[in-house]
N, CA, C and O atoms as CSV, one atom per row, in Angstrom:
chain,resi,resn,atom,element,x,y,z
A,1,UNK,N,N,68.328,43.985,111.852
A,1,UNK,CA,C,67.329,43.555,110.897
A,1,UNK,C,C,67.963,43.457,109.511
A,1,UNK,O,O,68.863,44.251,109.241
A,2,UNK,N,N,67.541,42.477,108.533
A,2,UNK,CA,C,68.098,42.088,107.670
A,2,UNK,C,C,67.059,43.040,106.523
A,2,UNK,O,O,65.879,42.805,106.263
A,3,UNK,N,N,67.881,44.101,105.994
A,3,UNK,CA,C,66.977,45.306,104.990
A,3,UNK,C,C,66.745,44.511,103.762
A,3,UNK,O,O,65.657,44.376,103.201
A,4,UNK,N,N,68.177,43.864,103.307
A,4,UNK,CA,C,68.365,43.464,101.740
A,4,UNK,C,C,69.068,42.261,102.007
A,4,UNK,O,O,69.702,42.232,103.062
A,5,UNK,N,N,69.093,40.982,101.065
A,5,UNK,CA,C,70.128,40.145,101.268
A,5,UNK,C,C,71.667,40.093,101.949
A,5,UNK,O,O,72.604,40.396,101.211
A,6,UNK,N,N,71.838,39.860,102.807
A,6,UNK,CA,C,73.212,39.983,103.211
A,6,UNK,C,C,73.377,41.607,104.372
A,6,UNK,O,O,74.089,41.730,105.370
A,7,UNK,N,N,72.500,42.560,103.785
A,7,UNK,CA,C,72.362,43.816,104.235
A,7,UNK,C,C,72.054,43.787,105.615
A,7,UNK,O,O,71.212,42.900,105.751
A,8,UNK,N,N,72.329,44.348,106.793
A,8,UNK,CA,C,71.959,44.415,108.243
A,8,UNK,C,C,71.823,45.714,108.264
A,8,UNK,O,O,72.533,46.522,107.664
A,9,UNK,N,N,70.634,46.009,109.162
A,9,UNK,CA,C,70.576,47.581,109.863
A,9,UNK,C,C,70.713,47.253,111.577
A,9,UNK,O,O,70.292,46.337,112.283
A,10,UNK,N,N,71.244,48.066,111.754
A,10,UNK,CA,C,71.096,48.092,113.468
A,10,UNK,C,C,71.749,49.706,113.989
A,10,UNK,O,O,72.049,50.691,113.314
A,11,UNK,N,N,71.805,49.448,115.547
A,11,UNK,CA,C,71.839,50.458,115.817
A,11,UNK,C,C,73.264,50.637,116.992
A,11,UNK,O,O,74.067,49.716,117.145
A,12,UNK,N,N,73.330,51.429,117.436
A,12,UNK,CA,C,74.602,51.439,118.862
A,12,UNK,C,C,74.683,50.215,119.471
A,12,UNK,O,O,75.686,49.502,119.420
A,13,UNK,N,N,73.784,49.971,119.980
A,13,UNK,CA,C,73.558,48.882,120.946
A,13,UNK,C,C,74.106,47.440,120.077
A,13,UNK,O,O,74.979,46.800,120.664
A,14,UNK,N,N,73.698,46.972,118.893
A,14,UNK,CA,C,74.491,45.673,118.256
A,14,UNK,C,C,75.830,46.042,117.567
A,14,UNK,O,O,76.655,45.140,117.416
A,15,UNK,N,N,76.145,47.435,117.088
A,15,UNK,CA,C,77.256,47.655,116.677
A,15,UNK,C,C,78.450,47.633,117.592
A,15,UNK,O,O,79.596,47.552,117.148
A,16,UNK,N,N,78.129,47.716,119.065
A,16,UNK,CA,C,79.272,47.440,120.122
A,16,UNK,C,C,79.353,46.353,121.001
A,16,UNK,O,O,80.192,46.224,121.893
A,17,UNK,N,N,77.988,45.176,120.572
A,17,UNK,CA,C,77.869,43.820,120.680
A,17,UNK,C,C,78.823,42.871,119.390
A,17,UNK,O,O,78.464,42.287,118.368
A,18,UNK,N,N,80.286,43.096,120.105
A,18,UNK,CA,C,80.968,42.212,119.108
A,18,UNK,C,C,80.459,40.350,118.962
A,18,UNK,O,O,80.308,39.792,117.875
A,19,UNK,N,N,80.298,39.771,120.118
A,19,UNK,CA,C,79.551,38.330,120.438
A,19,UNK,C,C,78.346,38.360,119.034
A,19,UNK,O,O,78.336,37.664,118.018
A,20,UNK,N,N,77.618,39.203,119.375
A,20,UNK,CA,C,76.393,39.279,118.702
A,20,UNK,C,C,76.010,38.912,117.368
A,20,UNK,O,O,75.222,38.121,116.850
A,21,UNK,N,N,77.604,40.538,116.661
A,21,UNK,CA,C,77.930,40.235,115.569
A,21,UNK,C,C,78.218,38.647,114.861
A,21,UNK,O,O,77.732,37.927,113.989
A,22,UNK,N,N,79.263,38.638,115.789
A,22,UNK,CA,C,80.100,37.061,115.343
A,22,UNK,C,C,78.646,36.312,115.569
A,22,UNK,O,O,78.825,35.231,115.007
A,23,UNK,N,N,77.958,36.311,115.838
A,23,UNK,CA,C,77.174,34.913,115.856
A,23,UNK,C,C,75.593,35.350,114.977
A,23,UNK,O,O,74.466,34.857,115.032
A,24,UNK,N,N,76.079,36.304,114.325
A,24,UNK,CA,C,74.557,36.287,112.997
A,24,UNK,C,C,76.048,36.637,111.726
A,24,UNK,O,O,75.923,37.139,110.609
A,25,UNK,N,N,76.722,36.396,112.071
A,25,UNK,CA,C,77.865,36.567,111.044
A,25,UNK,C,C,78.292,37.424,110.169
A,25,UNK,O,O,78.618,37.240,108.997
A,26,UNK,N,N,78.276,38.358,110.786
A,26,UNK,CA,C,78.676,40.059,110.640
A,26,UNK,C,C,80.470,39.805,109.870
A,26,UNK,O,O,81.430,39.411,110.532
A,27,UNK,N,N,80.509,40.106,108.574
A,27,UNK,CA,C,82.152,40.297,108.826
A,27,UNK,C,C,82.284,41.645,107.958
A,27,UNK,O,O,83.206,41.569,107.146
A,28,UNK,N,N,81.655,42.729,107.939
A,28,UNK,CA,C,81.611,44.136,107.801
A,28,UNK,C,C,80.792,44.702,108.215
A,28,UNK,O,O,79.673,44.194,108.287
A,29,UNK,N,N,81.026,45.898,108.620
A,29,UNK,CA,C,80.631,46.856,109.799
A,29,UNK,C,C,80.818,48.627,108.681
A,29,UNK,O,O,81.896,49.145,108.390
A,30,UNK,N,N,79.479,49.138,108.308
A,30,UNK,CA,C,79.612,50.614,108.123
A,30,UNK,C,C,78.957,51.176,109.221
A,30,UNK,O,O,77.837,51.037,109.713
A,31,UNK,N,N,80.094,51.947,109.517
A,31,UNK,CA,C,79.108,53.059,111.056
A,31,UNK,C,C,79.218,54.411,110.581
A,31,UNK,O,O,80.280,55.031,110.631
A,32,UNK,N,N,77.534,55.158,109.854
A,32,UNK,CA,C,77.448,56.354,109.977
A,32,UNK,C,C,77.244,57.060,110.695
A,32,UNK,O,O,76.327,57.849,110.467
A,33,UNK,N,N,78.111,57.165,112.146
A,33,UNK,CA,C,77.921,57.697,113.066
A,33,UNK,C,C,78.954,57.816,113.773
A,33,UNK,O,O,78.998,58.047,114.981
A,34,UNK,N,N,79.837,57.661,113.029
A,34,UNK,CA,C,81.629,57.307,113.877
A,34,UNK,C,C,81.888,58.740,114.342
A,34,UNK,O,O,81.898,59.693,113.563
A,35,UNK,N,N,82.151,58.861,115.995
A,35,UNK,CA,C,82.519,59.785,116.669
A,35,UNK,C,C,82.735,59.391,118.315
A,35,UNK,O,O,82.287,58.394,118.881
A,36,UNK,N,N,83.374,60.234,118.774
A,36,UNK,CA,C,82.874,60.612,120.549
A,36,UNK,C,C,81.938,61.196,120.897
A,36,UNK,O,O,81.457,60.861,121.979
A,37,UNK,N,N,81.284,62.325,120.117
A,37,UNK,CA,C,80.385,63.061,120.620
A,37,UNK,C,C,79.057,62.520,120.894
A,37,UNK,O,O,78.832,61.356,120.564
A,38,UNK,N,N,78.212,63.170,121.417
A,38,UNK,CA,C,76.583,62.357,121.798
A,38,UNK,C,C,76.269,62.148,120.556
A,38,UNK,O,O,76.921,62.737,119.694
A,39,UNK,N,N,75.276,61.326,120.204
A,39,UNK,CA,C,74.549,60.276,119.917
A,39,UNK,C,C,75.292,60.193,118.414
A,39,UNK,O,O,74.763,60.462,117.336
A,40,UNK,N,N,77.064,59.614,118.717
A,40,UNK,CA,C,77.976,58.909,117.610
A,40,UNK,C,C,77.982,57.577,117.969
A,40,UNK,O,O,77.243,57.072,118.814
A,41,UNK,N,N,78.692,57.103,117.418
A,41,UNK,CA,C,78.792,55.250,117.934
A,41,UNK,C,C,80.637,55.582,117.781
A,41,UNK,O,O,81.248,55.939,116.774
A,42,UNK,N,N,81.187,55.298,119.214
A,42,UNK,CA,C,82.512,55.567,119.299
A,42,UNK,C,C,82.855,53.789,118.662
A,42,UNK,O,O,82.692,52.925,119.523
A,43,UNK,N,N,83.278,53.310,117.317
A,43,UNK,CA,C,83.949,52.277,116.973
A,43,UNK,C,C,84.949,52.372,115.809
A,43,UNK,O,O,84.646,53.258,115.011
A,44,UNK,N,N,85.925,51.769,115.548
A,44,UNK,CA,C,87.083,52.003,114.668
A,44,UNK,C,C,87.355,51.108,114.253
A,44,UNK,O,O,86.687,50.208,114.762
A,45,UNK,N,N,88.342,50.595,113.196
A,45,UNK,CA,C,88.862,49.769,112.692
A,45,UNK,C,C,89.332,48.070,113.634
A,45,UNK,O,O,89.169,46.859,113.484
A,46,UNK,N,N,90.174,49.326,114.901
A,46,UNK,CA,C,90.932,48.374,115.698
A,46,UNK,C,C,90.168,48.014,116.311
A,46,UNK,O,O,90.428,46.830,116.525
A,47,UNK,N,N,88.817,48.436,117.051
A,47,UNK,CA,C,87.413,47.623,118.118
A,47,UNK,C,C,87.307,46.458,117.343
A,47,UNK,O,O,87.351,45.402,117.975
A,48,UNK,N,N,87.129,46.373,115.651
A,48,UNK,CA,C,86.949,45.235,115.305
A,48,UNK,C,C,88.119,44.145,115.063
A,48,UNK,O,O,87.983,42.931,114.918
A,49,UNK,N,N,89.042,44.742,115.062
A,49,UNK,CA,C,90.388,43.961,114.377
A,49,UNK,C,C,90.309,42.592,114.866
A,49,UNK,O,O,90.070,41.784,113.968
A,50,UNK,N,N,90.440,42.103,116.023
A,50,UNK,CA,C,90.505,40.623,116.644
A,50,UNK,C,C,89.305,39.865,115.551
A,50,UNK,O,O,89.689,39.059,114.703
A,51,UNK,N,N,88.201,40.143,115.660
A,51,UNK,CA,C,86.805,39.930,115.049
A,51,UNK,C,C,87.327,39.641,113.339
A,51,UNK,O,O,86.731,38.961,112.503
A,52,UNK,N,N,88.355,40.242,113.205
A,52,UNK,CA,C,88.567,40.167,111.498
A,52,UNK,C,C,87.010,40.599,110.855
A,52,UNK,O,O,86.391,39.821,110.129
A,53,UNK,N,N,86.489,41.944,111.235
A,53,UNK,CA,C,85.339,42.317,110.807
A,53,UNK,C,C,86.180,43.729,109.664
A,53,UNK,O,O,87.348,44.095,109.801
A,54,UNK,N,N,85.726,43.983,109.182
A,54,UNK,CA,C,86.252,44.862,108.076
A,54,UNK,C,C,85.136,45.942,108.218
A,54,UNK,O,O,83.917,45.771,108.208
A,55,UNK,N,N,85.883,47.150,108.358
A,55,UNK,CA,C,84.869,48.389,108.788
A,55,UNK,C,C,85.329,49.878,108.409
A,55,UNK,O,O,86.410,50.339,108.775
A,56,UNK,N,N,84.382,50.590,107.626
A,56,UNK,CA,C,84.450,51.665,107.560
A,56,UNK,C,C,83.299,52.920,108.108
A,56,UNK,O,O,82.089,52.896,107.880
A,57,UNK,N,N,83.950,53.858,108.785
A,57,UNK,CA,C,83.650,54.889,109.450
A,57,UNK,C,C,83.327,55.920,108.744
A,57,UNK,O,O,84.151,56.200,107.873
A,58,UNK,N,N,82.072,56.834,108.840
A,58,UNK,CA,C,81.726,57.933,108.168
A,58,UNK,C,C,81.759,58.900,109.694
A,58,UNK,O,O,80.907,58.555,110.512
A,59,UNK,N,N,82.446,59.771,110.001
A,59,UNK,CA,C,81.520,60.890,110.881
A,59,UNK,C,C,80.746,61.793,110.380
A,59,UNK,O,O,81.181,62.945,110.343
A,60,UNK,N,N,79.079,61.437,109.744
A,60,UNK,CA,C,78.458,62.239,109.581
A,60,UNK,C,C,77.731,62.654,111.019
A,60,UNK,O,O,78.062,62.326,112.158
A,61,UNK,N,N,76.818,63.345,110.650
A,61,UNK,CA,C,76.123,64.096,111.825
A,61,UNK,C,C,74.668,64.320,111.596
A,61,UNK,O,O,74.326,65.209,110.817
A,62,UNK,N,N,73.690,63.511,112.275
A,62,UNK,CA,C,72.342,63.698,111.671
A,62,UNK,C,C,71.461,65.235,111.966
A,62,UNK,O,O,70.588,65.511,112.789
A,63,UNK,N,N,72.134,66.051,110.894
A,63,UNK,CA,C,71.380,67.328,110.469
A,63,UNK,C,C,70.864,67.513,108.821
A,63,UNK,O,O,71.388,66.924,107.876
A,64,UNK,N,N,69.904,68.312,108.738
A,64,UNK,CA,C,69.934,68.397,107.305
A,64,UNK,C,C,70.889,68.670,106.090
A,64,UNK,O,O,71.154,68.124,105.020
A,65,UNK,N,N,71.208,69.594,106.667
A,65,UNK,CA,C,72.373,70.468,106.528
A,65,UNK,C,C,73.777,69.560,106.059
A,65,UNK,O,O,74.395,69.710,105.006
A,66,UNK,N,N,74.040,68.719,107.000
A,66,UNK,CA,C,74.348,67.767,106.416
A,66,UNK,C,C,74.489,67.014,105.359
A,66,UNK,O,O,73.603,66.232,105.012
A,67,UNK,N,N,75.893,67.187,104.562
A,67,UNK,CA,C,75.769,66.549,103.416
A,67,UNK,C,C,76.336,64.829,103.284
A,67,UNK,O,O,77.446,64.658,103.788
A,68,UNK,N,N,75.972,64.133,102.938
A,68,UNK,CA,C,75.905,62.975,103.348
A,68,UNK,C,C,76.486,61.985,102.194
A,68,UNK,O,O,77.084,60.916,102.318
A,69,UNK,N,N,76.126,62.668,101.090
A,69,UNK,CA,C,75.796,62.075,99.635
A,69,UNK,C,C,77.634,62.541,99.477
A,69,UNK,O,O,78.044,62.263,98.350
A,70,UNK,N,N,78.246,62.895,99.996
A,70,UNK,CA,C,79.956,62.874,99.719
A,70,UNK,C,C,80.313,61.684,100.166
A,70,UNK,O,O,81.427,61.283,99.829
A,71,UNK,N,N,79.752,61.118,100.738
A,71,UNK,CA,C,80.386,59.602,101.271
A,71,UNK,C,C,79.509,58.485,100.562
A,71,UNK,O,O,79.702,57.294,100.808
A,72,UNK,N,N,78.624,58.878,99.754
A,72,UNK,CA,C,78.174,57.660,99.085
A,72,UNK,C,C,78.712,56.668,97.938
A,72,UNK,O,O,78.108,55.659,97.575
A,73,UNK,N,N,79.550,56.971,97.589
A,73,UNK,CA,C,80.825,56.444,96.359
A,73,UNK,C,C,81.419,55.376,97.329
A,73,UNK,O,O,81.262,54.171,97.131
A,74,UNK,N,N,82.088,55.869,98.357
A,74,UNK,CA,C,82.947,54.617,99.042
A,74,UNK,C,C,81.638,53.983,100.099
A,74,UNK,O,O,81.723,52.755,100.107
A,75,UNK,N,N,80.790,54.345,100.738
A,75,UNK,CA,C,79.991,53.363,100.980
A,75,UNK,C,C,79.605,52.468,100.051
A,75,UNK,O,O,79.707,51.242,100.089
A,76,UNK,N,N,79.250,53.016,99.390
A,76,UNK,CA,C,78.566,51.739,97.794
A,76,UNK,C,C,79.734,50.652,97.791
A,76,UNK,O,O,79.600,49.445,97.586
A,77,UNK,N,N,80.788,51.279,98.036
A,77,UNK,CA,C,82.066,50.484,97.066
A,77,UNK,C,C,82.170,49.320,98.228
A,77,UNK,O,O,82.487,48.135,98.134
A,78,UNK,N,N,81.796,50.083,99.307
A,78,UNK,CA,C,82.137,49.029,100.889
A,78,UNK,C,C,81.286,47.953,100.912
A,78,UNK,O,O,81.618,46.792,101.149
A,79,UNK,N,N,79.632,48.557,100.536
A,79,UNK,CA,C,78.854,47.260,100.682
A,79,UNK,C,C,79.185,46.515,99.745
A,79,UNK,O,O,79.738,45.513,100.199
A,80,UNK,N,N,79.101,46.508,98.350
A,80,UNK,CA,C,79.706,45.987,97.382
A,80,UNK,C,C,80.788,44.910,97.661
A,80,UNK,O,O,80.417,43.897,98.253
A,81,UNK,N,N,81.908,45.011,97.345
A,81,UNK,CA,C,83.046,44.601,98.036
A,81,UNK,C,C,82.060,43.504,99.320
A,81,UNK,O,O,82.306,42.301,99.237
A,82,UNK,N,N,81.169,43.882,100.260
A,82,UNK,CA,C,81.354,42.738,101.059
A,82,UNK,C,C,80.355,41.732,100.569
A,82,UNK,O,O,80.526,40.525,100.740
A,83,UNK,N,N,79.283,42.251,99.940
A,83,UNK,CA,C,77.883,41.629,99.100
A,83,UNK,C,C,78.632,40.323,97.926
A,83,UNK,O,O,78.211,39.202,97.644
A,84,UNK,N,N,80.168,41.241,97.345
A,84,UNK,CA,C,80.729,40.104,96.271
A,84,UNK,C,C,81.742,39.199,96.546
A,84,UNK,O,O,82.389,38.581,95.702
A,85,UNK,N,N,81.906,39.115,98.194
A,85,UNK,CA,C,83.169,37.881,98.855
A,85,UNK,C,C,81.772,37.504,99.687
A,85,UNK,O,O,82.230,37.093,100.753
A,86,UNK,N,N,80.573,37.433,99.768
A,86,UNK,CA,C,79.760,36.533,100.229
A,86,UNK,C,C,79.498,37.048,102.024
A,86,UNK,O,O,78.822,36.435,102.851
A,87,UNK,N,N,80.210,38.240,102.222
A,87,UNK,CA,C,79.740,38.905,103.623
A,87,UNK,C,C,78.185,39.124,103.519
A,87,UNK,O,O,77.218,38.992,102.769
A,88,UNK,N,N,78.753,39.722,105.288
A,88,UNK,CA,C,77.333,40.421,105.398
A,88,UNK,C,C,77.857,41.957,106.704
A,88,UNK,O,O,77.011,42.773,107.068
């Protein structure tokens, strides 16, 4: 779903639909959920590399406790960066 101009939300299921991506024209990828463990989204740099999708990985962990707001500087900087070369 399209949150903000250019902005996509989704979930496991389209983030490991590379086809998908490429064809609503995905060319950055933030996954706050980067891991192996249950309910992470196992994806990396190199899943996208062929795709020339540009992606950065947070392993947060959805608890409260959880501090989250340490990774908000380089997320900003990520969407940014793709919002000002005309990504999405």
């Amino acid at each position: 779903d399209e949150v903000h101009p250019g902005v996509f939300l989704g979930d496991r299921t389209i983030a490991l639909d590379k086809a998908k991506l490429k064809e609503i024209g995905i060319t950055h990828v933030l996954n706050a959920a980067e891991g192996k463990k249950f309910h992470s989204v196992n994806t990396c740099s190199a899943f996208y590399a062929d795709d020339v999708i540009a992606y950065l990985g947070v392993a947060a962990i959805d608890i409260p406790a959880f501090n989250l707001s340490a990774f908000f500087e380089k997320c900003t900087d990520f969407i940014h960066e793709a919002l000002s070369t005309q990504g999405k």
